[in-house]
N, C-alpha and C positions, 0 to 999 in steps of 0.2 A: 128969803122965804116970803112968797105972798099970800095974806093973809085975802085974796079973791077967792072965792071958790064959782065954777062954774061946773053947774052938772056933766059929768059925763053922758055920751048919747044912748048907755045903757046902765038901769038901777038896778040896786037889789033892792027884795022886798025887807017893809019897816020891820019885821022882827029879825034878818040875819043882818041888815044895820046896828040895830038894839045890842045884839048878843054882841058883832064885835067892837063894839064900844065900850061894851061893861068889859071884855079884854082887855081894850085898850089902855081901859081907865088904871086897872091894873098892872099894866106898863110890860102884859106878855108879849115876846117876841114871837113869832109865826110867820110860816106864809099860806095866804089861804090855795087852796086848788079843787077841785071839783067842779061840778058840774055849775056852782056861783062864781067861779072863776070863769069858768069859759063863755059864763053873759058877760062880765065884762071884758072880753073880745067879741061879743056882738055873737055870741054864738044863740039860741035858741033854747029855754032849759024846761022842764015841769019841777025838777028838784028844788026842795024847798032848804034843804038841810043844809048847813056851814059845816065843811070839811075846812079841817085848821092842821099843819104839820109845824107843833111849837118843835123850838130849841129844845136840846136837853141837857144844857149845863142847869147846876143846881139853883142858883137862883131864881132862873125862869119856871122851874119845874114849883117852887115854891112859890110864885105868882100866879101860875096856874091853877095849883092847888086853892090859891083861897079866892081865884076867880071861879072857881067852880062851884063853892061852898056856897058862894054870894048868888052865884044861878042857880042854886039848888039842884044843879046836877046829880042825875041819878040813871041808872041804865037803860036803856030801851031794846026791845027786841028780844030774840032769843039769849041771848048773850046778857041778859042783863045784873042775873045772879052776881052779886060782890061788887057791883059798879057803884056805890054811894056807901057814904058814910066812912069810915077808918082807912078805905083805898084813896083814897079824894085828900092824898100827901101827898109830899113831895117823893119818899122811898115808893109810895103805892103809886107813884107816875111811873116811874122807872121802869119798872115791871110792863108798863103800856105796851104795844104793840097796835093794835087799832080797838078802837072803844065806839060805840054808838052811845049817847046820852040824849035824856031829855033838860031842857032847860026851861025856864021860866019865861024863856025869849024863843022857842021852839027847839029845833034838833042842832045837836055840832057832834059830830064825825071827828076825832081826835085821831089822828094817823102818826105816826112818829117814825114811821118808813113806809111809802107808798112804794108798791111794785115798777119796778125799774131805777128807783133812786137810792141814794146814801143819805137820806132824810135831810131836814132841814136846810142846813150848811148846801148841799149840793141844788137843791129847786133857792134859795136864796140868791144864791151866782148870776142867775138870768131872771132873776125876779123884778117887776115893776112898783115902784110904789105909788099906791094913786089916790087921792083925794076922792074922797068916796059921799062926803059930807061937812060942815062947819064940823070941826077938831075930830076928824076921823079919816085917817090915812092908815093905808091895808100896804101889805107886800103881799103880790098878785102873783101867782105863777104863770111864767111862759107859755104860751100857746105850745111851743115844741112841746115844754116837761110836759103838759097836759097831757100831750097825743101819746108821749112813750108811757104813759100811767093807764091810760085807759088802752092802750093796744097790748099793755101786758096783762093787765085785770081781766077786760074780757066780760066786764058783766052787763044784761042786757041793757042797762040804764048807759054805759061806755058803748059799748055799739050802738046805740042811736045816737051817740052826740059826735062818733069819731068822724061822717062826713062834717059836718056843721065846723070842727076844729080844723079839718086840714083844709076845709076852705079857706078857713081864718089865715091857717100858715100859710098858703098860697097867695093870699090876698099883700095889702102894706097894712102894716099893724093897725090896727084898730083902736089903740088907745096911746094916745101921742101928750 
């Protein structure tokens, strides 16, 4: 393993660095996807937010859990009603399906089956892991999973990034 890092030729911005670092620090397992995924395959984003699809074996669901606690995670959106406080366990992860949160580090998007996948385990398979900063390394999802995520989603923020991705997958991978 080398301890060189050399930037990639696309960043994310210093707060979704921040927020997956305090995961990482936490030792949660994920693979991130969204629209901070598909910058780094060079695609083009305005999204600010960290979409994360953690593992849901029990352990991680409990690293999660006091990763959240520690971000002061708390709901955001419509949806925000019951997002913080007594849900923010490992049994109230479980229950997840997709959560919108605010953090102390900005927005994370917590998916535990995005549309078209078998969650975690399945966008893992063809996941990249990438050095993203000194002691911060991500598993990245595929430019494919992306495209079958956002062509099943459909929502307007997925339709404007779906050219920009199947560029990406036509292209040779973008992050080597």
């Amino acid at each position: 393993m080398t301890t060189d890092f050399t930037p990639l030729p696309h960043t994310l911005p210093d707060h979704a660095l921040t927020l997956l670092l305090r995961l990482n620090e936490q030792h949660v397992e994920y693979v991130l996807i969204g629209e901070l995924a598909a910058v780094l395959h060079g695609c083009p984003s305005g999204e600010q937010t960290v979409v994360i699809v953690p593992a849901r074996f029990q352990r991680n669901l409990t690293r999660l859990a006091s990763a959240l606690r520690a971000l002061h995670a708390r709901g955001r959106g419509p949806s925000a009603a019951g997002a913080s406080g007594p849900a923010l366990t490992p049994n109230g992860l479980k229950a997840l399906g997709h959560w919108r949160l605010a953090t102390d580090s900005g927005g994370l998007d917590i998916d535990f089956e995005p549309p078209a996948t078998a969650g975690h385990l399945d966008l893992f398979e063809n996941a990249r892991r990438l050095k993203l900063a000194v002691g911060l390394e991500v598993e990245v999802a595929s430019v494919a999973d992306l495209v079958r995520i956002a062509e099943m989603r459909r929502q307007p923020h997925d339709e404007a990034m779906l050219p920009a991705l199947h560029a990406a997958l036509k292209a040779a991978p973008a992050i080597v």
